[in-house]
LUMZAMAR-452722 format. One record per residue (C-alpha): residue in one letter; x negated, y, z. Coordinates in pm, 1 decimal. Layout:
REM LUMZAMAR-452722
+------+----------+----------+----------+
! type !        u !        v !        w !
+------+----------+----------+----------+
!    a !        X !        Y !        Z !
...
+------+----------+----------+----------+
REM end
This chain:
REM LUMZAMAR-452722
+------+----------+----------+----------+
! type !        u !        v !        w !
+------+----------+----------+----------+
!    x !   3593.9 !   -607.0 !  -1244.3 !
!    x !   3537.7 !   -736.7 !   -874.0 !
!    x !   3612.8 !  -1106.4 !   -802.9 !
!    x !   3538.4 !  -1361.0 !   -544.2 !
!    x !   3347.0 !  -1716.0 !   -631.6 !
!    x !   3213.0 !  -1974.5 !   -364.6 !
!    x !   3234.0 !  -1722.9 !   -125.9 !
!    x !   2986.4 !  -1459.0 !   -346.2 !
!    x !   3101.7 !  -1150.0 !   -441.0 !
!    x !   3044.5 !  -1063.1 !   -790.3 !
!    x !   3098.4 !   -705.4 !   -976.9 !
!    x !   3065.9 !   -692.2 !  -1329.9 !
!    x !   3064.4 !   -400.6 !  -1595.3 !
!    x !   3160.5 !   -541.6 !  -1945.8 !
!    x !   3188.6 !   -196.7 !  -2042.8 !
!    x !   2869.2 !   -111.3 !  -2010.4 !
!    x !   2715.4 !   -407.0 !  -2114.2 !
!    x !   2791.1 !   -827.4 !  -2148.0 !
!    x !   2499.7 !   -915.7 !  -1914.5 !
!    x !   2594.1 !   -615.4 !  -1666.3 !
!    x !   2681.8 !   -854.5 !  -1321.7 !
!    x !   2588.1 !   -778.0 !   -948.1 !
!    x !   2640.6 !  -1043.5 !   -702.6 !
!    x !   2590.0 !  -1035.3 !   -390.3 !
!    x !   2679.5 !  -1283.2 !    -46.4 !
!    x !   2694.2 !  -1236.3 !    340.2 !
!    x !   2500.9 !  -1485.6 !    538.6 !
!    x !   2597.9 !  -1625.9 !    850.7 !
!    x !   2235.5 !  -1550.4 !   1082.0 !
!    x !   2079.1 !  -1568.5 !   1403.2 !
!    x !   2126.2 !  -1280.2 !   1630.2 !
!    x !   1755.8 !  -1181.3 !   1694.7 !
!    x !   1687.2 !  -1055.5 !   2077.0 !
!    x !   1711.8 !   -697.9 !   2136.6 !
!    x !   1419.6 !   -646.4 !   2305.1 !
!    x !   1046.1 !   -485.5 !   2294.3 !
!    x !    932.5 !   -698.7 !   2018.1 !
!    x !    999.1 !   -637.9 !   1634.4 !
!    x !   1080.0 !  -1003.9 !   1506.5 !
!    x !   1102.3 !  -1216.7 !   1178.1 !
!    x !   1330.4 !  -1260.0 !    946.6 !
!    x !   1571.0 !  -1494.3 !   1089.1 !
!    x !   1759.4 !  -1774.0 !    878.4 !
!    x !   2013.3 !  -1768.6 !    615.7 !
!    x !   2291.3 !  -2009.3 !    826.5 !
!    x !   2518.7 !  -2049.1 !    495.6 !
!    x !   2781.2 !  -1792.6 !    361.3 !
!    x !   3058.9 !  -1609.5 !    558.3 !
!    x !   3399.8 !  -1738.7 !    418.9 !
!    x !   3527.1 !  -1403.3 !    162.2 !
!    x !   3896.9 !  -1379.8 !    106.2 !
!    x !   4060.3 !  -1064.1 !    -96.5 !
!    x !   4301.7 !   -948.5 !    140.7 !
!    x !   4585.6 !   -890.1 !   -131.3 !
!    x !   4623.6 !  -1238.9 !    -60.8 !
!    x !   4786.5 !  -1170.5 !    231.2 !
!    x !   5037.2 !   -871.8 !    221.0 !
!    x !   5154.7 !   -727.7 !    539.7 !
!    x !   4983.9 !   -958.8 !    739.1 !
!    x !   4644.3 !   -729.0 !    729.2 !
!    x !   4619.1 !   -372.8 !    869.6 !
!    x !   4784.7 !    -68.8 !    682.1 !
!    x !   4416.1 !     91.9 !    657.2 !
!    x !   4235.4 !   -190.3 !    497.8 !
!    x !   4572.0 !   -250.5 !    204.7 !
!    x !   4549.1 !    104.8 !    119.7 !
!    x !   4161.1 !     34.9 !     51.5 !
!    x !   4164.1 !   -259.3 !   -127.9 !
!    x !   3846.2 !   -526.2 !   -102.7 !
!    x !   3806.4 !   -810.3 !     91.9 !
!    x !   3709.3 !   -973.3 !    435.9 !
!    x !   3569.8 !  -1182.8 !    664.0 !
!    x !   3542.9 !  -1324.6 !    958.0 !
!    x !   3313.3 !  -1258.3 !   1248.5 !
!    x !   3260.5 !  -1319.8 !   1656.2 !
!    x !   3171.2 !  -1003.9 !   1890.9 !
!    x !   2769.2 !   -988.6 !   1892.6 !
!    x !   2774.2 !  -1194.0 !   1616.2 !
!    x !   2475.8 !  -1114.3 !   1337.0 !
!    x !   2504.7 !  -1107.5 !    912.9 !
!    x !   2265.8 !  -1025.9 !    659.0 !
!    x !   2312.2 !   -919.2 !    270.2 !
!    x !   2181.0 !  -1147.9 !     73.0 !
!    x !   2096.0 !  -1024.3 !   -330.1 !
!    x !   1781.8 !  -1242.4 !   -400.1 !
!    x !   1965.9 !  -1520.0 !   -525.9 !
!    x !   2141.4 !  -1453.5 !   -887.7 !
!    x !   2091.6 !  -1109.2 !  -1003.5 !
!    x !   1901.9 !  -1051.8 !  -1305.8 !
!    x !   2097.1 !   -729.7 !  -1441.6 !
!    x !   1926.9 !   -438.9 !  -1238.8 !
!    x !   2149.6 !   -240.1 !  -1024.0 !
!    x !   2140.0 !     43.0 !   -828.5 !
!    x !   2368.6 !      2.7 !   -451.2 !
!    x !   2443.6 !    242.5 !   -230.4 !
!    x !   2586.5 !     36.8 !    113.9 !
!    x !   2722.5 !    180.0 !    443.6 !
!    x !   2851.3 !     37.8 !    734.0 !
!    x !   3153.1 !    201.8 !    779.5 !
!    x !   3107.2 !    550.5 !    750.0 !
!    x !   2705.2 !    571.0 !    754.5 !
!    x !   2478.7 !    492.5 !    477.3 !
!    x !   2234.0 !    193.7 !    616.3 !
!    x !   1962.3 !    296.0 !    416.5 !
!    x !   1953.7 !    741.2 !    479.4 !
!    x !   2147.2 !    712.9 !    763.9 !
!    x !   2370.2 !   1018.6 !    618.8 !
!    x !   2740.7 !   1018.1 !    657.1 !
!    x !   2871.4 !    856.8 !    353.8 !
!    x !   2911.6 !   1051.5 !     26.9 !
!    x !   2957.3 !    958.9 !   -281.1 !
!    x !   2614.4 !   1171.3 !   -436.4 !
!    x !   2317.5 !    905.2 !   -496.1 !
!    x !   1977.2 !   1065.1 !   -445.4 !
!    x !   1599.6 !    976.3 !   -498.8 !
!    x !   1431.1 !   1184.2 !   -274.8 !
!    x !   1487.4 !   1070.1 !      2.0 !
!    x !   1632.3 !    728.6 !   -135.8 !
!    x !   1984.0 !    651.5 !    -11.1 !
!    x !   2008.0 !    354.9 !   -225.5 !
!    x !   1905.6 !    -38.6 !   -322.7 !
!    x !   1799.9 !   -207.9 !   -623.7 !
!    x !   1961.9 !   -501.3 !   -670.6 !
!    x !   1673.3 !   -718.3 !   -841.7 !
!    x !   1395.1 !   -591.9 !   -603.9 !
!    x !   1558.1 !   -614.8 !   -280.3 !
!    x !   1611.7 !   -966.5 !   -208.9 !
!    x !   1825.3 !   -903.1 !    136.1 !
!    x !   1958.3 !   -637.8 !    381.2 !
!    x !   1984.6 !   -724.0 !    745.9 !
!    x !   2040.2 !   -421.4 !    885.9 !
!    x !   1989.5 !    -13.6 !    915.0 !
!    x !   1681.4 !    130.8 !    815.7 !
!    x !   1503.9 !    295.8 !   1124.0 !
!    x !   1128.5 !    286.0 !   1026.3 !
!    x !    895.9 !    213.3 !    759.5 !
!    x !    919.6 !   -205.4 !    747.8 !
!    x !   1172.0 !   -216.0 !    998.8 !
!    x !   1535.4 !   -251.8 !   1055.9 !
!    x !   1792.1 !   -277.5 !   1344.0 !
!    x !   1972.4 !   -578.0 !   1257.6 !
!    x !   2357.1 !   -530.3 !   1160.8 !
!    x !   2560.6 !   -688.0 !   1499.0 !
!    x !   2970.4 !   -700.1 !   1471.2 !
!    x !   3143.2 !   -486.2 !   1731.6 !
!    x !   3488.5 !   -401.6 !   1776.3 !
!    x !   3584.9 !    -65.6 !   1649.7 !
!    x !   3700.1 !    207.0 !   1939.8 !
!    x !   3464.3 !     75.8 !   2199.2 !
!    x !   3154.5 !    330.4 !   2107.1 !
!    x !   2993.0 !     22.4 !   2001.4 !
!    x !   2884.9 !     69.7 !   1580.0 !
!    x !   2695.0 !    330.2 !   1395.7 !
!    x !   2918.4 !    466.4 !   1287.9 !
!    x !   3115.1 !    629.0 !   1572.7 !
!    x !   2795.4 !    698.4 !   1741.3 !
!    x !   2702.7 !    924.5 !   1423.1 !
!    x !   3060.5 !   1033.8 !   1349.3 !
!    x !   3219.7 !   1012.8 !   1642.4 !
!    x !   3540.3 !    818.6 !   1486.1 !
!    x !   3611.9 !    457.6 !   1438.2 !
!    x !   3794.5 !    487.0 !   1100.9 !
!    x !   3645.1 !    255.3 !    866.9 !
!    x !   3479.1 !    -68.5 !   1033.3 !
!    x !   3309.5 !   -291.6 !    817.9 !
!    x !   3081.8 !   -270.8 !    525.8 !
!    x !   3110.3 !    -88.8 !    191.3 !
!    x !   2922.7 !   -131.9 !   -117.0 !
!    x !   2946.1 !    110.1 !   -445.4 !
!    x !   2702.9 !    -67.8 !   -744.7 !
!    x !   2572.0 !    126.3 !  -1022.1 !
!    x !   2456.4 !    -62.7 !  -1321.7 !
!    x !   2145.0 !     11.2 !  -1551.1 !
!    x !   2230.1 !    175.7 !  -1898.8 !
!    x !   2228.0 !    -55.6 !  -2136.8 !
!    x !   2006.2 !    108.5 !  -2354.6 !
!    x !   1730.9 !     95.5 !  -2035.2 !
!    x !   1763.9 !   -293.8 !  -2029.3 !
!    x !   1765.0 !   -401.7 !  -2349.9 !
!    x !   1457.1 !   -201.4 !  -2392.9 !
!    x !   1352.6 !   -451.5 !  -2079.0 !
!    x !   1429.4 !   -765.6 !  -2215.1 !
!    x !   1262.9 !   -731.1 !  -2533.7 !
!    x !    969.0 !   -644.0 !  -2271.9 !
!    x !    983.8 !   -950.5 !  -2088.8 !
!    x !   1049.6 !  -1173.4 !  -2403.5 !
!    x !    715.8 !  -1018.4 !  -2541.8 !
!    x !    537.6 !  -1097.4 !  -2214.1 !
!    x !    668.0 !  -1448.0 !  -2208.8 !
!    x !    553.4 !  -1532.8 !  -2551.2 !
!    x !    223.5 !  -1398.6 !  -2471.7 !
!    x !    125.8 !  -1507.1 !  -2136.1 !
!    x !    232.0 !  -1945.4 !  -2244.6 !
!    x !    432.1 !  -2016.2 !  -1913.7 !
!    x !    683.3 !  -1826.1 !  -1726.1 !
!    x !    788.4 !  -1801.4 !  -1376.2 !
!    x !    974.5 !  -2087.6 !  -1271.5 !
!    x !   3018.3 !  -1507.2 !   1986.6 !
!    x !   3214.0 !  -1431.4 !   2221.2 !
!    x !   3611.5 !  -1381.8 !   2154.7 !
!    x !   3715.2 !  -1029.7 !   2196.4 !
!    x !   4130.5 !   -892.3 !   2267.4 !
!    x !   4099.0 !   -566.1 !   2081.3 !
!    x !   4224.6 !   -449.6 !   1688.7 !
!    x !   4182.0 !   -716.4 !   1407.8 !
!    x !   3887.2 !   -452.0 !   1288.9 !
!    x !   3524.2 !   -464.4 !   1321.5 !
!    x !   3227.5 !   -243.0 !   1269.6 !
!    x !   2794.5 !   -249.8 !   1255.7 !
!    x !   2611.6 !   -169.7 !   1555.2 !
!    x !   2266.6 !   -187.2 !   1585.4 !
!    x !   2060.1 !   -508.6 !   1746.8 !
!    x !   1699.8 !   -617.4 !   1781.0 !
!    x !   1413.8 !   -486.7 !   1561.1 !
!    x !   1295.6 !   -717.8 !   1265.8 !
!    x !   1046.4 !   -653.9 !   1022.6 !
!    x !   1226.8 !   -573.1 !    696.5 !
!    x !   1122.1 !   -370.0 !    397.2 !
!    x !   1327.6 !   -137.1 !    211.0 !
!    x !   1223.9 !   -119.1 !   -171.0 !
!    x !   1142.2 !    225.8 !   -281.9 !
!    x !   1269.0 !    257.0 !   -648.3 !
!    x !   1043.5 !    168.7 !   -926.1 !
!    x !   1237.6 !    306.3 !  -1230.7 !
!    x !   1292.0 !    602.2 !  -1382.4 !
!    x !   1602.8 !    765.1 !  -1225.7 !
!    x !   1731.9 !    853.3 !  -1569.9 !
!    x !   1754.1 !    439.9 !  -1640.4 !
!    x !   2078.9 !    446.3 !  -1427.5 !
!    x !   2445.4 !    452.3 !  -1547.6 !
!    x !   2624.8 !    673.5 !  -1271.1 !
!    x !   2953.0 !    696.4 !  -1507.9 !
!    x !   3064.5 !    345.9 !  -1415.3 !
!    x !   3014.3 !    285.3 !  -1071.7 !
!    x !   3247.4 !    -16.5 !   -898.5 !
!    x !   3363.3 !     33.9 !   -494.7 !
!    x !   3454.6 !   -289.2 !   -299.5 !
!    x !   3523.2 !   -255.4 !     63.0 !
!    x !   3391.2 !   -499.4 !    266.0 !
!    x !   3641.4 !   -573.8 !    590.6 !
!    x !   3505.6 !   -729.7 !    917.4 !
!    x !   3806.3 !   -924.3 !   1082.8 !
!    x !   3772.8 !  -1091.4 !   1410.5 !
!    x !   3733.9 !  -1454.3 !   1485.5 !
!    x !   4105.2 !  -1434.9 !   1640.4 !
!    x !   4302.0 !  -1224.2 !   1347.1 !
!    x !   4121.7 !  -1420.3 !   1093.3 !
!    x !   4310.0 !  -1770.0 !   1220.4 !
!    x !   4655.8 !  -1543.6 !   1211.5 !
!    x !   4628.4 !  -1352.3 !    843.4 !
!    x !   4443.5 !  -1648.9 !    667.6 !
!    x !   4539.7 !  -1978.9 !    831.4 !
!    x !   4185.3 !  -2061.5 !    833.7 !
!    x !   3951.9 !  -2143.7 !   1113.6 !
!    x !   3633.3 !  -1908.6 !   1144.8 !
!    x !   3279.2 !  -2061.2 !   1100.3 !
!    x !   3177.6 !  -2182.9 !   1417.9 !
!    x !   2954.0 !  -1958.8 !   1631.0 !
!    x !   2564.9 !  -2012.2 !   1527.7 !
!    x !   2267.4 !  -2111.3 !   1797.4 !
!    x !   2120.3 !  -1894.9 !   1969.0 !
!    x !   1774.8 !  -1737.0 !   1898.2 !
!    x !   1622.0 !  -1935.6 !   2151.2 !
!    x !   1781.8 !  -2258.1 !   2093.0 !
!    x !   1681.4 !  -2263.6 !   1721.4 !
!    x !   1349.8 !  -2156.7 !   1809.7 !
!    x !   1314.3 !  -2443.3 !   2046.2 !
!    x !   1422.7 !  -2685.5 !   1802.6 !
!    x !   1072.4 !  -2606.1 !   1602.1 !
!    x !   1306.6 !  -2455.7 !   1341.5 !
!    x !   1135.0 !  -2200.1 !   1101.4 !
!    x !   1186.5 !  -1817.9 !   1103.2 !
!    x !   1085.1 !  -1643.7 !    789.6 !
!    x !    821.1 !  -1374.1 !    683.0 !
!    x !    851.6 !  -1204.6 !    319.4 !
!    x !    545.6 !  -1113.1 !     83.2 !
!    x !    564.5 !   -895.3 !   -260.7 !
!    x !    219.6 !   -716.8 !   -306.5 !
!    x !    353.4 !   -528.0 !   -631.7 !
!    x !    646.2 !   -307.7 !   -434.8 !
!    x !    631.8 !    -20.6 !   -160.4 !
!    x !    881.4 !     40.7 !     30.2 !
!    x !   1052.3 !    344.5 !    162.6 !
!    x !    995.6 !    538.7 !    479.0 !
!    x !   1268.0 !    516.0 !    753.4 !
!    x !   1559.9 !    738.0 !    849.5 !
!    x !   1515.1 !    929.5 !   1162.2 !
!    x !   1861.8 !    995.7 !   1170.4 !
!    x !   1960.4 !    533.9 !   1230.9 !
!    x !   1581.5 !    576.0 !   1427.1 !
!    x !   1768.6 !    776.6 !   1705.0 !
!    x !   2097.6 !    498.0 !   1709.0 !
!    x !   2177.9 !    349.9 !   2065.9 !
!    x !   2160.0 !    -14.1 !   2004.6 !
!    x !   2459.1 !   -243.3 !   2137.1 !
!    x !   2244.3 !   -347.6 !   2410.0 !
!    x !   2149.3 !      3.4 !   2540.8 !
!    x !   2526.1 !    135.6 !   2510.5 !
!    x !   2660.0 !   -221.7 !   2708.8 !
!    x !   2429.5 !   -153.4 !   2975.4 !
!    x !   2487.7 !    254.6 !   3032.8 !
!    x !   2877.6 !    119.8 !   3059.4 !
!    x !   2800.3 !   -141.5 !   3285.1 !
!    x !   2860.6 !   -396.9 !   3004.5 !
!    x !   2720.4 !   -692.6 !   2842.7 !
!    x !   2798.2 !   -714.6 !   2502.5 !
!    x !   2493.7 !   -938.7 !   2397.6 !
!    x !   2514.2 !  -1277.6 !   2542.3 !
!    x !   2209.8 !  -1513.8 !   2495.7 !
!    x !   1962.2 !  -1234.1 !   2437.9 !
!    x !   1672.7 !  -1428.6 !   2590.5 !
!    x !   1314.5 !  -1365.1 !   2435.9 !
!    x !   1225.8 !  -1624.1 !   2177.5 !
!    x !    878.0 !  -1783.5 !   2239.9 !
!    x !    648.2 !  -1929.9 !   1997.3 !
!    x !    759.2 !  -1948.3 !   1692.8 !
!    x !    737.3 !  -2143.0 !   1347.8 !
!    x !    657.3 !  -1921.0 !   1084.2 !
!    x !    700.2 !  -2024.0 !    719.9 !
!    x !    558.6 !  -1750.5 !    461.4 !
!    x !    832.8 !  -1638.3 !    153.2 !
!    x !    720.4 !  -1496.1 !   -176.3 !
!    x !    977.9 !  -1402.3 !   -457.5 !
!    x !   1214.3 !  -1722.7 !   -609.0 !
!    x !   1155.3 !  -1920.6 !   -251.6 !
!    x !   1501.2 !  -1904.4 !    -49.6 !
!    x !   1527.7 !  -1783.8 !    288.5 !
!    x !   1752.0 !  -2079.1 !    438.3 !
!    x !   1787.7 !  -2335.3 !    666.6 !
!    x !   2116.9 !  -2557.5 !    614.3 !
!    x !   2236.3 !  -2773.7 !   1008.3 !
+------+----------+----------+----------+
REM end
């Protein structure tokens, strides 16, 4: 069962179990400078508006009705991140791609999950995802270009524009593996007396991930069994990218304004963010998204210039984020 609420979207599996829910949200973000520098972990700006496009018939493309899902709306150059630090409780194994390419392996998407190497998330360890996984602790962040212009991942590494957007396919935990969890945690709690508390574009209504500036980001290597996951059930939910200009027409609606720019928030004395969690290791990075062409590098071998604004940052405020702290800063 997918569904849409305040913008999040959730996937639940009452089949597998009652507490079996994955939710998930796309944050509106600062588009970090693509530049020599690898940089923090830029604000959440509030939550992309998410619509389910059967809502709307004919008035969205043939391709993204016969997928199903939903959308929403972005500017050319504009930045998002994947926020799933905020609700989940019910692990999850998720597999995401951006269009065709998985962000995490870098492999043209199948539908096999594997955990060596580790083309995959878990939901209640990885708080966000702002981008493809090119190093150990680093990521190129996720930057909306139209499809067709040699732009996104994914026709770099498949040579085709055919999907766009985002896709997500969740696995949840057997439910034998978490109740045997809970009763865990319940024990610990009763023993240890406390607990925890931008620019418009002309082209197709369809957008896709390219690859922007370097930010310091790590990727969660897996810290359960394998066995613990239930790969009988999964849920798929397409995630479409619409631009700022055929969002108005199919939805009526008015797009999010664009954000500031790196350098103007930084120059306000705003805070960028940098995330601690001593007890998890993360992965090693895909050499396959290591050798993508970022937006910046394909604009200028055209003679383009698809980043606007991409001016180096300065000093910056720097406020520290351990797990249950939010990664936010609200105009």
């Amino acid at each position: 069962m997918i569904s849409i609420r305040n913008d999040s979207l959730r996937i639940a599996f009452p089949e597998v179990h009652t507490d079996a829910e994955f939710t998930c949200e796309f944050q509106r973000t600062l588009r970090i400078p693509d530049d020599e520098s690898v940089h923090f972990l830029p604000p959440g700006l509030g939550d992309f508006p998410l619509r389910n496009i059967d809502r709307f018939g004919g008035r969205v493309p043939a391709a993204w009705r016969e997928r199903g899902g939903v959308m929403l709306p972005m500017f050319q150059s504009e930045a998002l991140w994947i926020n799933f630090g905020f609700g989940n409780k019910y692990p999850c194994l998720v597999k995401i791609a951006a269009g065709g390419i998985n962000a995490v392996s870098g492999e043209t998407w199948t539908d096999d999950v594997t955990r060596e190497p580790q083309n995959y998330i878990v939901s209640t360890d990885q708080p966000w995802l702002d981008g493809f996984c090119v190093a150990k602790d680093e990521i190129r962040q996720f930057v909306a270009m139209p499809l067709g212009q040699g732009y996104t991942a994914e026709e770099q590494l498949t040579g085709k524009a055919d999907v766009g957007g985002l896709q997500l396919v969740v696995y949840p935990m057997k439910a034998k593996a978490w109740e045997k969890m809970k009763k865990k945690r319940a024990q610990e709690l009763l023993d240890d007396d406390h607990s925890v508390c931008y620019c418009l574009m002309e082209a197709g209504p369809a957008m896709g991930l390219g690859a922007g500036g370097r930010m310091r980001q790590e990727i969660y290597d897996d810290k359960y069994d394998f066995d613990v996951w239930d790969l009988d059930h999964p849920r798929r939910c397409f995630i479409h990218i619409a631009n700022s200009l055929a969002w108005r027409v199919i939805t009526g609606e008015a797009p999010p304004t664009l954000p500031p720019t790196a350098e103007q928030y930084t120059s306000a004395g705003l805070p960028w963010f940098d995330w601690y969690d001593d007890g998890l290791s993360a992965i090693e990075g895909s050499p396959v998204l290591a050798g993508l062409k970022t937006v910046k590098e394909i604009g200028e071998a055209k003679g383009e210039t698809p980043l606007p604004e991409n001016n180096p940052v300065g000093n910056i405020k720097l406020q520290p984020l351990g797990p249950g702290q939010v990664r936010e800063w609200t105009p």
